[in-house]
C-alpha positions as CSV (number, residue, x, y, z in Angstrom):
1,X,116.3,32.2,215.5
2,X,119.5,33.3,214.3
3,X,121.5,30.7,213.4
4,X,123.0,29.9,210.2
5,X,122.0,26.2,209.8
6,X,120.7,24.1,207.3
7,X,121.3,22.4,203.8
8,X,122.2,24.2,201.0
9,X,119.1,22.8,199.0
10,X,116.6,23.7,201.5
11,X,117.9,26.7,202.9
12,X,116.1,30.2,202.8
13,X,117.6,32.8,201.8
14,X,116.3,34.4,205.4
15,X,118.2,31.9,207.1
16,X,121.3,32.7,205.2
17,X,120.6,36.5,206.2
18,X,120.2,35.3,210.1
19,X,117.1,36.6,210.4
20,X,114.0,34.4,209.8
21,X,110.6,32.8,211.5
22,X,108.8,29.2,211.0
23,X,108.4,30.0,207.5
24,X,111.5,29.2,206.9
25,X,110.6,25.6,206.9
26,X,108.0,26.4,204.1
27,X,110.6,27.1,201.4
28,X,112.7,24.2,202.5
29,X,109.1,22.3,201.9
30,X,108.8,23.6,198.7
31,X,112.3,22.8,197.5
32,X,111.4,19.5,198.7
33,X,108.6,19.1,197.5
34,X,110.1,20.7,194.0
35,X,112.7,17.9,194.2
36,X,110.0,15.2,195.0
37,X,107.9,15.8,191.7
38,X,111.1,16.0,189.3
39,X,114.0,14.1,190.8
40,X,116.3,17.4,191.1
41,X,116.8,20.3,193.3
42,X,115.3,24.0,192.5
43,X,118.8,25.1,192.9
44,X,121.8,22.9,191.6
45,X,125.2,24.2,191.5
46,X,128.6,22.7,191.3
47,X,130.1,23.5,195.0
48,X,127.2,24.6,198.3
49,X,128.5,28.2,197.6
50,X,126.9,28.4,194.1
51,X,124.0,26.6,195.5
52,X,123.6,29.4,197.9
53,X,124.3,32.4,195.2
54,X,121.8,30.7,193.5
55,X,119.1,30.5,196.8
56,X,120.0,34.2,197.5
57,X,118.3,35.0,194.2
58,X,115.5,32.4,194.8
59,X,115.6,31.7,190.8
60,X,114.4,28.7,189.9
61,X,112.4,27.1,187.2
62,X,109.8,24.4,185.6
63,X,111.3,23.9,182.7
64,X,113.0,20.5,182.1
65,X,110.5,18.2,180.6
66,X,109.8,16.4,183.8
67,X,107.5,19.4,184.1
68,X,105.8,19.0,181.3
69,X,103.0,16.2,183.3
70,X,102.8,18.3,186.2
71,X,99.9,19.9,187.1
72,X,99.7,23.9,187.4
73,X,98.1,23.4,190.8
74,X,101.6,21.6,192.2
75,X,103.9,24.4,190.3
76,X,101.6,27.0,192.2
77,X,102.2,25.4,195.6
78,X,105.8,25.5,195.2
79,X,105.8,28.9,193.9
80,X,104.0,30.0,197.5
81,X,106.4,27.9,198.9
82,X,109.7,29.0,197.5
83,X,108.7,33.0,197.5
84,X,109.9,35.8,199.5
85,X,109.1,35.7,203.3
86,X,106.2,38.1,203.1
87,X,104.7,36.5,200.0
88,X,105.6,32.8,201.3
89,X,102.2,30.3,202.4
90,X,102.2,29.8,206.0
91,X,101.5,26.1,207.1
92,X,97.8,26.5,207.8
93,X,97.3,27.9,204.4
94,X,99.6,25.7,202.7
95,X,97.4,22.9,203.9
96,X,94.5,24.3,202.8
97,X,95.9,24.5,199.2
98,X,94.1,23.1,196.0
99,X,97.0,20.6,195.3
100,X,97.3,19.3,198.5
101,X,93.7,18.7,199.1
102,X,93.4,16.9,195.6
103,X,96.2,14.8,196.8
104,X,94.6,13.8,199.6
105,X,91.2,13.2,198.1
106,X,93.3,10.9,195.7
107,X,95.0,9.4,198.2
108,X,92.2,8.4,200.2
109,X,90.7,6.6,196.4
110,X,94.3,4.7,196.2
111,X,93.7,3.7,199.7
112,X,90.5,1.6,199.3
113,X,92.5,-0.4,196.1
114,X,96.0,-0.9,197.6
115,X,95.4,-4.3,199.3
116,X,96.5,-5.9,196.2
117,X,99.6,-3.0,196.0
118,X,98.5,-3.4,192.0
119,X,98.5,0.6,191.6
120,X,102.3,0.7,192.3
121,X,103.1,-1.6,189.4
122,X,101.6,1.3,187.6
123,X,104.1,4.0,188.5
124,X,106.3,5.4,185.9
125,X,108.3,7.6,187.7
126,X,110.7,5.0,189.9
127,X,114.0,6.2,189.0
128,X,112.7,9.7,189.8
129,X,110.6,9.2,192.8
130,X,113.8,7.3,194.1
131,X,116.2,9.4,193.7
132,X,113.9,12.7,195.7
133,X,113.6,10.0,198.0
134,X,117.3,9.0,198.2
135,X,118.0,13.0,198.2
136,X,115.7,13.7,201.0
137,X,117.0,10.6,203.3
138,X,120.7,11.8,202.7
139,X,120.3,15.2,203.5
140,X,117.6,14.7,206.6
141,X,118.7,11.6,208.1
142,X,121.6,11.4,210.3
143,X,123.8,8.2,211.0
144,X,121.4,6.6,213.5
145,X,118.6,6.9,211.0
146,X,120.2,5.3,208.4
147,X,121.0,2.3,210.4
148,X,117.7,1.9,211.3
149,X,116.2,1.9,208.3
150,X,119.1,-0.4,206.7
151,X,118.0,-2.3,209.9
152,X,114.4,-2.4,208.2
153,X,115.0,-3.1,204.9
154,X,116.9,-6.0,205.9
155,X,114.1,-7.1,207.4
156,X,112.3,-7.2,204.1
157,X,114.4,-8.2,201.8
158,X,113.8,-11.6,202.2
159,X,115.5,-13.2,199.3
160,X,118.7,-10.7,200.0
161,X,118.8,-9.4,196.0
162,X,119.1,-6.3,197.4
163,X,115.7,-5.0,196.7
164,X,111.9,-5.2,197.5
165,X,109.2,-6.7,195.7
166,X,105.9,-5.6,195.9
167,X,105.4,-9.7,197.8
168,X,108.1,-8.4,200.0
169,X,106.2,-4.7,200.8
170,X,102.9,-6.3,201.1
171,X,104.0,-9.1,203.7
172,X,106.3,-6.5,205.2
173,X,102.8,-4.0,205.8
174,X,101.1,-6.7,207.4
């Protein structure tokens, strides 16, 4: 494990030294999930090489007001997440963290309700949640991905306006 490879959003700064473990994949987690809960990367920069000055110092922060309505638990995973190696969550114990598991308990609630998908019409955040998601299929999907999932949503946009409805998502889940 020596090789330089990566994104410049994700990347450790261990990876950029050429010398890192597994947990390298738990900083790009946390700069994803960073990016997830906010819509932006933890480290923005005009060109990759001031992305990457800015990674080598691992400075980031939780201060644009997308913060503002989320919780301290999240901002403490992703500050075990994007930390120094020896400091850094491994995966077992980023599992086992507070947020996660109240996710997952609210997740499972969600679950019992969404035969109607009503709770989506609720979400606020869609400009937000699509962009991360946009991001994250960009940078992680490669050329034969992103046919097949143009393939799919082909598939289920039925009335071709370029877009699904929550008709369109619920007859495309069953």
């Amino acid at each position: 494990m020596q090789t330089k490879a990566g994104t410049p959003y994700y990347i450790s700064p261990e990876v950029l030294a050429g010398n890192y473990d597994e947990k390298c994949d738990l900083w790009a987690a946390g700069c994803i999930l960073y990016t997830l809960l906010c819509g932006y990367p933890a480290f923005c920069g005009d060109d990759d090489q001031e992305i990457l000055q800015l990674v080598v110092k691992g400075k980031y922060d939780f201060e644009g007001e997308e913060w503002s309505e989320i919780s301290k638990e999240a901002k403490d995973l992703i500050k075990k997440l994007i930390a120094k190696p020896e400091r850094r969550l491994s995966a077992s114990e980023a599992l086992e963290h507070k947020w996660l598991k109240m996710m997952l308990k609210e997740d499972k609630k969600k679950l019992t309700k969404i035969k109607n998908l009503g709770g989506l019409k609720k979400t606020q955040h869609y400009t937000k949640m699509q962009q991360a998601a946009m991001t994250a299929i960009a940078v992680q999907a490669g050329p034969d991905d992103i046919k097949h999932l143009k393939e799919i949503f082909m598939a289920l946009d039925k009335n071709g306006d370029g877009s699904l409805s929550l008709v369109e998502i619920d007859e495309g889940l069953t």
